[in-house]
N, C-alpha and C positions, 0 to 999 in steps of 0.2 A: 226672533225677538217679538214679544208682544206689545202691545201699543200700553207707551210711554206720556206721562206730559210733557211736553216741549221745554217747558220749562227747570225741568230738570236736568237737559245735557248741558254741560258744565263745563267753562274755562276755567283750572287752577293755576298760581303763580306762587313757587316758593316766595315766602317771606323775606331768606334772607337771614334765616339762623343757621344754626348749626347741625338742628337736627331735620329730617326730612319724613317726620312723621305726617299722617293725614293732614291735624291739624297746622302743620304749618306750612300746606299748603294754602291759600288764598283766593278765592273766589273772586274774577275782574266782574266788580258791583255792576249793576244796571241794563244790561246784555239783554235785550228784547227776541232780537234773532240770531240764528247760529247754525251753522253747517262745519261738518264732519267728512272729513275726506282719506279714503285710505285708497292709492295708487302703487301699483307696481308697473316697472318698465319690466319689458321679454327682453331675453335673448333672442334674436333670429338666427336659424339655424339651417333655415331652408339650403336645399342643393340639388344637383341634378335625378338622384335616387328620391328625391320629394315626389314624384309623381305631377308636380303642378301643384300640391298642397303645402303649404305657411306651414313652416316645424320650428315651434319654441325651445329651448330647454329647459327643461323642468329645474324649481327651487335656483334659479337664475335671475340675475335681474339686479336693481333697488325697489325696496319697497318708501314710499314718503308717507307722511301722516301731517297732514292740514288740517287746518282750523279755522272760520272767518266769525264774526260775529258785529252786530251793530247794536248799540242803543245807546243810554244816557249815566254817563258816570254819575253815581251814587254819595261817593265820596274823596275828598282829596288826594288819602294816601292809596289809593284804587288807580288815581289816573297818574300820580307822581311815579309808583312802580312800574306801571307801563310804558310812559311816555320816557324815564329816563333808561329801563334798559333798551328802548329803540336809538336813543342818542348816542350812547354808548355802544353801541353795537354788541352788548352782551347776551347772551344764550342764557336764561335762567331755567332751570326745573320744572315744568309745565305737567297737571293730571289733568287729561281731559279726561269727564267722566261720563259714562254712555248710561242711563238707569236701567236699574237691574239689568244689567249687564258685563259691565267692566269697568275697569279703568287703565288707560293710557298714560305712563310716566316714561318721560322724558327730557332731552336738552330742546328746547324749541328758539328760533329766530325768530322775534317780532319783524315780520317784513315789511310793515304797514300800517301804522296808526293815522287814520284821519278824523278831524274834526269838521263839522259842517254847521254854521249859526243862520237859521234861519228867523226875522223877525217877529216878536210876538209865538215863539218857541225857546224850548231846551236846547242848548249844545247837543248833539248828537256826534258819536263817536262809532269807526269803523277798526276794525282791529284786524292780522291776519297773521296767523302764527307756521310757520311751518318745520319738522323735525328738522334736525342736526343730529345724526347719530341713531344708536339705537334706542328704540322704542316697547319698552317691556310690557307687558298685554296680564292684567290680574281680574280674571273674571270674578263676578260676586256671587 
């Protein structure tokens, strides 16, 4: 992947309609910083024919897809969508979007919204999303 602006990898939150075209997915406003996570657990497989060498099994495992991101809500219905599928403990339709590179759609859990007021600043806001399910990978 060649170097991207920062500013362009992307948390999206379906709206909430019916259809689940680009646009309605949802951009969570205001997001200064952001990280991107794709982990897989192994199988161990190791045994006495191992030699002493760790044996995985290949295409084995879970793979997860995380998301963190902090900055400053933009606008109301930005932090309303957020903060009540975390109360709600609902999974909503998440694209993360990687530039020029792909996009990530999925069921995602809000695992994490935090707000932090510091005097003589913006609310600031922590966000942390992580899969539920699969995760379908559409490069650009």
């Amino acid at each position: 992947m060649a170097a991207q602006q920062g500013r362009d990898l992307l948390i999206k939150i379906h709206d909430g309609s019916g259809d689940f075209d680009d646009e309605n997915y949802v951009v969570v406003g205001g997001i200064k910083t952001n990280s991107f996570d794709i982990s897989g657990e192994a199988v161990d497989i190791t045994n006495k024919d191992s030699n002493g060498f760790k044996e995985l099994l290949p295409g084995s495992g879970n793979v997860a897809v995380s998301i963190t991101g902090d900055g400053v809500f933009v606008d109301d219905a930005s932090f309303k969508r957020v903060h009540d599928h975390t109360l709600a403990r609902t999974h909503p339709s998440c694209r993360i979007v990687v530039p020029d590179f792909a996009t990530y759609t999925g069921v995602f859990s809000i695992s994490k919204l935090t707000l932090n007021g510091n005097d003589g600043e913006a609310v600031t806001y922590s966000i942390q999303l992580n899969s539920s399910g699969a995760v379908t990978v559409a490069t650009l």
